[in-house]
TIBALO-935124 format. One line per 8 residues: number of its first residue (from 1); their letters; for each residue y, x, z of C-alpha. Coordinates in Angstrom, 2 decimals. Example, Ala and Ser with C-alpha at 12.3 -4.5 7.8 and 13.67 -1.06 7.14 Angstrom:
<rs>
1) AS) -4.50,12.30,7.80 | -1.06,13.67,7.14
</rs>
This chain:
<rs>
1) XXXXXXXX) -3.31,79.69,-27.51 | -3.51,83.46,-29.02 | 0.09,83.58,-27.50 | -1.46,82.87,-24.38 | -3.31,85.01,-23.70 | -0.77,88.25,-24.81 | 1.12,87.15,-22.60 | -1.48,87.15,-19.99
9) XXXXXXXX) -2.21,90.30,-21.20 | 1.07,91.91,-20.67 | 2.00,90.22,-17.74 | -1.77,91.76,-15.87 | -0.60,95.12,-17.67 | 2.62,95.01,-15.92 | 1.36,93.83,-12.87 | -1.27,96.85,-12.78
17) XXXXXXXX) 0.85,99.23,-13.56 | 3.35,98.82,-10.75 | 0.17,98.89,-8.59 | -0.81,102.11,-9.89 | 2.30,103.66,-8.83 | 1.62,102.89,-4.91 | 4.44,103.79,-2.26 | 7.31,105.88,-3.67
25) XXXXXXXX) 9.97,107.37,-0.92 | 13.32,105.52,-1.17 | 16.40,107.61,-2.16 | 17.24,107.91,1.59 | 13.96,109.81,2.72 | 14.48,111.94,-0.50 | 17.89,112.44,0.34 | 17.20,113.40,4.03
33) XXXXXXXX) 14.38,115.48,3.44 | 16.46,117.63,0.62 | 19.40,117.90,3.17 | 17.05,119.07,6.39 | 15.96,121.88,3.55 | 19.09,123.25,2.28 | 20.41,122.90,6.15 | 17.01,125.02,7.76
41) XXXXXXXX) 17.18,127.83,5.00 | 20.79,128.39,5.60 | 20.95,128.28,8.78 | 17.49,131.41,8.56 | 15.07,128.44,10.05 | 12.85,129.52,7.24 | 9.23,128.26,9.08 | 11.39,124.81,9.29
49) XXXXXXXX) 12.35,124.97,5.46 | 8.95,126.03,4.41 | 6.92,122.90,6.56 | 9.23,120.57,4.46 | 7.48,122.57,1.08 | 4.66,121.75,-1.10 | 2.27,123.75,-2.95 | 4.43,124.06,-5.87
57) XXXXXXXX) 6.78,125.70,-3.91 | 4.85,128.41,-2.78 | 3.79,129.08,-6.36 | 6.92,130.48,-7.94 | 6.63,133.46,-4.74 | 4.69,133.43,-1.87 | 5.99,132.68,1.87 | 7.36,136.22,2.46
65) XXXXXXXX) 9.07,136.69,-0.77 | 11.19,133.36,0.04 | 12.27,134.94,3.58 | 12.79,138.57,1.72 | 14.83,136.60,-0.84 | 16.81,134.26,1.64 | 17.87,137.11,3.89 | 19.10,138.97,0.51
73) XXXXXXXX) 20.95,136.03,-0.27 | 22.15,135.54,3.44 | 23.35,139.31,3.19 | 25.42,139.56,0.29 | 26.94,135.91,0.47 | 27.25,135.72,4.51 | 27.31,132.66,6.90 | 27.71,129.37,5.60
81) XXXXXXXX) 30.88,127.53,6.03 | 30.52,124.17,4.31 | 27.33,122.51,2.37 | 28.45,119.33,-0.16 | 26.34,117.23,-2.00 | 27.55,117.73,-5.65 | 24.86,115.61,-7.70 | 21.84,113.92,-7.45
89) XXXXXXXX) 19.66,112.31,-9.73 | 16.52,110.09,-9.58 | 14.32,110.06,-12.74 | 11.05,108.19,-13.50 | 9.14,109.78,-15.63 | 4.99,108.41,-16.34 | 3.69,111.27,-14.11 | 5.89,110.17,-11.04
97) XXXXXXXX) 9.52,110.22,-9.63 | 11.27,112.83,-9.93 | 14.18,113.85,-7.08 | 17.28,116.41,-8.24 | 19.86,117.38,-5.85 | 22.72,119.86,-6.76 | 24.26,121.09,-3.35 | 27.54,123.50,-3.55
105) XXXXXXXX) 27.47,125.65,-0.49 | 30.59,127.33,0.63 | 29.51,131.44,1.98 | 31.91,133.19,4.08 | 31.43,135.38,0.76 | 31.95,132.78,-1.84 | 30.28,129.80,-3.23 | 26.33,129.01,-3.94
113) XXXXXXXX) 25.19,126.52,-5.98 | 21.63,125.06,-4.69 | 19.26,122.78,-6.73 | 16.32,120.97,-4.74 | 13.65,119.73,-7.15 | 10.88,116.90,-5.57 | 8.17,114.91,-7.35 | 6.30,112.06,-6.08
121) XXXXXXXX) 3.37,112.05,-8.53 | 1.77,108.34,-9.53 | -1.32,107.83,-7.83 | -0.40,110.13,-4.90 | -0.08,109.25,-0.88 | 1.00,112.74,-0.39 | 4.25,112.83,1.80 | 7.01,113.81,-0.33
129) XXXXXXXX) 7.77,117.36,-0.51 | 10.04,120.16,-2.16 | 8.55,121.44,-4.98 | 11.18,123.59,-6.39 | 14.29,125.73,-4.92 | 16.72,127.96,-6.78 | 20.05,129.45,-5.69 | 23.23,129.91,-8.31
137) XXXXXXXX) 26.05,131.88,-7.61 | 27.83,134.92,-10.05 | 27.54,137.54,-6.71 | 23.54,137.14,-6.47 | 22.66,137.83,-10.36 | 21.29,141.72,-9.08 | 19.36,139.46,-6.24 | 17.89,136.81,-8.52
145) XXX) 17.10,139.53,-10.95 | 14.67,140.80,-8.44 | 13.37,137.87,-7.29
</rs>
């Protein structure tokens, strides 16, 4: 009978625990949403880009600091030729899911590497969002040093 009821036990903790977690975004939203981002900033549709951000985002540098940085990066690398998917990983941690996606972007200029960072926090309705943006490439370490 004690056997019983652990069981019971464990089975209701399961059961409430994958309650807790609510709605989390399939790959194919994250994917979509991390795509329409890299695609808007690139292409200097910054107020597009930043309506796909979350708070988070705006913490590392506020709103006019991403277009100032952007346009740097725009400058020095020039149009964009070709944007690849190069990774992308989805990781669940206790505080939520977490979205990683590795773009390589090919510049008139040269090459860009791009990570997109989202997090769909447990507990949380909040549409999923980018939380997290940073730009990789051996021609921008003077612009990422100012930035």
């Amino acid at each position: 009978m004690e056997k019983f009821f652990k069981s019971l036990s464990v089975l209701a903790l399961t059961f409430s625990l994958i309650a807790c977690q609510g709605e989390v975004p399939s790959n194919e939203e994250a994917n979509a949403l991390a795509l329409k981002f890299v695609n808007a900033v690139n292409e200097g549709k910054y107020t597009d880009a930043f309506a796909l951000a979350g708070q988070d985002y705006f913490n590392a540098r506020p709103q006019e600091r991403w277009e100032e940085y952007y346009a740097a990066i725009q400058e020095a690398m020039g149009p964009v030729i070709s944007v690849k998917l190069a990774r992308k990983l989805t990781d669940n941690r206790l505080s939520g899911r977490f979205y990683i996606y590795q773009f390589s972007i090919k510049h008139e200029n040269g090459f860009t590497k791009e990570m997109v960072t989202m997090i769909q926090r447990i507990n949380n309705d909040d549409p999923l969002r980018i939380n997290a943006h940073k730009i990789d490439s051996s021609k921008l370490l003077k612009i990422n040093e100012m930035y």
